[in-house]
VMD Tcl script that draws the C-alpha trace (Angstrom):
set ca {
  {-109.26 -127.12 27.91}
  {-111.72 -129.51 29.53}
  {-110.57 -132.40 31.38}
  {-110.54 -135.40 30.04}
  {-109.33 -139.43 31.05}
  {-109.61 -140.68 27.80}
  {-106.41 -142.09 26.72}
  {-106.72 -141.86 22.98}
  {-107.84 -137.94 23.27}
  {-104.16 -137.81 25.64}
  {-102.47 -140.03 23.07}
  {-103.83 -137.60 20.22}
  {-102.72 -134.42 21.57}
  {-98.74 -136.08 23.11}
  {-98.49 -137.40 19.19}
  {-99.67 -134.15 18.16}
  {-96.67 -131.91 20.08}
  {-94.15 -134.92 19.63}
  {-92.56 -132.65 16.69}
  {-90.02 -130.07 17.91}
  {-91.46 -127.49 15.67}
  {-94.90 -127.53 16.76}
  {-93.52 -127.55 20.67}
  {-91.10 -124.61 19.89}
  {-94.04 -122.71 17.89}
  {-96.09 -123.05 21.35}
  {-93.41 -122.26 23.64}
  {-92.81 -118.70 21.71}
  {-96.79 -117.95 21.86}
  {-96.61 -118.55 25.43}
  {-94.79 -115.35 25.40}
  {-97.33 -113.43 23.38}
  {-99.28 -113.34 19.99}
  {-97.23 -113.02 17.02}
  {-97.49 -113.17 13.21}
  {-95.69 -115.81 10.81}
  {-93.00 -113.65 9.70}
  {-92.37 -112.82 13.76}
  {-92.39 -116.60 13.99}
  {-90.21 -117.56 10.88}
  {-87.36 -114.79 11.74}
  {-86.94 -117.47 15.12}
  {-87.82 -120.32 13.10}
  {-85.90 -120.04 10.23}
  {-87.56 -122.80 7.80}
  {-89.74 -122.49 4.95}
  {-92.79 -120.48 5.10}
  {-95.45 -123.08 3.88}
  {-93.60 -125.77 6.39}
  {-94.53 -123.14 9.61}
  {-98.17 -122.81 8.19}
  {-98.94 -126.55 7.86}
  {-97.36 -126.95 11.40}
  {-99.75 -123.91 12.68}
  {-103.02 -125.22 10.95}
  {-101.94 -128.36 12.82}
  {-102.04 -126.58 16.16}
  {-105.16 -124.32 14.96}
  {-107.35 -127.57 14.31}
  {-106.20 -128.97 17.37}
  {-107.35 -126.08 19.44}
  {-104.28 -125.44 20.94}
  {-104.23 -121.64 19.16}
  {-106.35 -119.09 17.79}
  {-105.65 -116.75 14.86}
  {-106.64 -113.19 15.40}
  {-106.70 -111.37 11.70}
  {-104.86 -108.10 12.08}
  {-105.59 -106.16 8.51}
  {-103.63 -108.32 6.00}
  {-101.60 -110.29 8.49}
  {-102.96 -113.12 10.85}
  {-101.81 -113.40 14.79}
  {-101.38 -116.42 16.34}
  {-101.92 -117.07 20.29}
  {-102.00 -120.03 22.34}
  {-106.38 -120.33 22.56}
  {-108.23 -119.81 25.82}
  {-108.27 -122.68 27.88}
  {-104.84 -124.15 27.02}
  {-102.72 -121.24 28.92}
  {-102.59 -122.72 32.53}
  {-102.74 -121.16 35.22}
  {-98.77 -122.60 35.85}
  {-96.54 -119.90 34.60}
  {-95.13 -120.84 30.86}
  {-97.38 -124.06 30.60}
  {-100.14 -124.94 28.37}
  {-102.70 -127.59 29.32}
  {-103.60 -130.16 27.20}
  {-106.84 -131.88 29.09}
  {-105.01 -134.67 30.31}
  {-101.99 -133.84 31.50}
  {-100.40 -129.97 31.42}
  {-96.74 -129.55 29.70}
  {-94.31 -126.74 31.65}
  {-91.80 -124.72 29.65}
  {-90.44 -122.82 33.00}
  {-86.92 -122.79 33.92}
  {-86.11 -124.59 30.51}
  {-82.92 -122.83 28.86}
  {-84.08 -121.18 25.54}
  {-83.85 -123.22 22.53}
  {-83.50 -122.81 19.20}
  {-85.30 -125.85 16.93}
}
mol new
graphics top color blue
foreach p $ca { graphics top sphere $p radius 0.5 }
foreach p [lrange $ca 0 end-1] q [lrange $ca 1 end] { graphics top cylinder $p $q radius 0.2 }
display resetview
């Protein structure tokens, strides 16, 4: 993701991951691509509830959907994995999940 000093664009994307859901939903991508039933069987909460919160994510760029015959992969997109290990960057600032215990949401 490009660089950016624009406070609103921050503000945007910090409102955008303030739900626990959406940051959980990243944090398991980080580990690899995976499908919404992969996603819901960790998640645990109703199916159209996980897709609104990964369109969210989708129109903010933050992942990509790969189809897969009749089921659709999701991965963190190109140019939010950082270089950091476990992190995703976000423009303006870059948000580490290393050394964080594993959490359920």
């Amino acid at each position: 993701m490009k660089p950016t000093s624009d406070p609103s664009f921050c503000a945007d994307k910090m409102k955008l991951l303030s739900d626990q859901t959406r940051l959980f939903v990243l944090e398991q991508l980080l580990e690899g691509s995976k499908n919404v039933s992969e996603l819901n069987a960790l998640l645990k909460i109703d199916q159209s509830l996980l897709s609104h919160h990964l369109k969210v994510l989708r129109d903010a760029g933050l992942v990509q959907t790969r189809r897969e015959g009749k089921t659709v992969r999701y991965a963190i997109a190109p140019g939010v994995r950082s270089s950091a290990p476990q992190s995703i960057e976000l423009g303006c600032c870059r948000i580490s999940f290393a050394g964080l215990p594993k959490r359920k949401p």
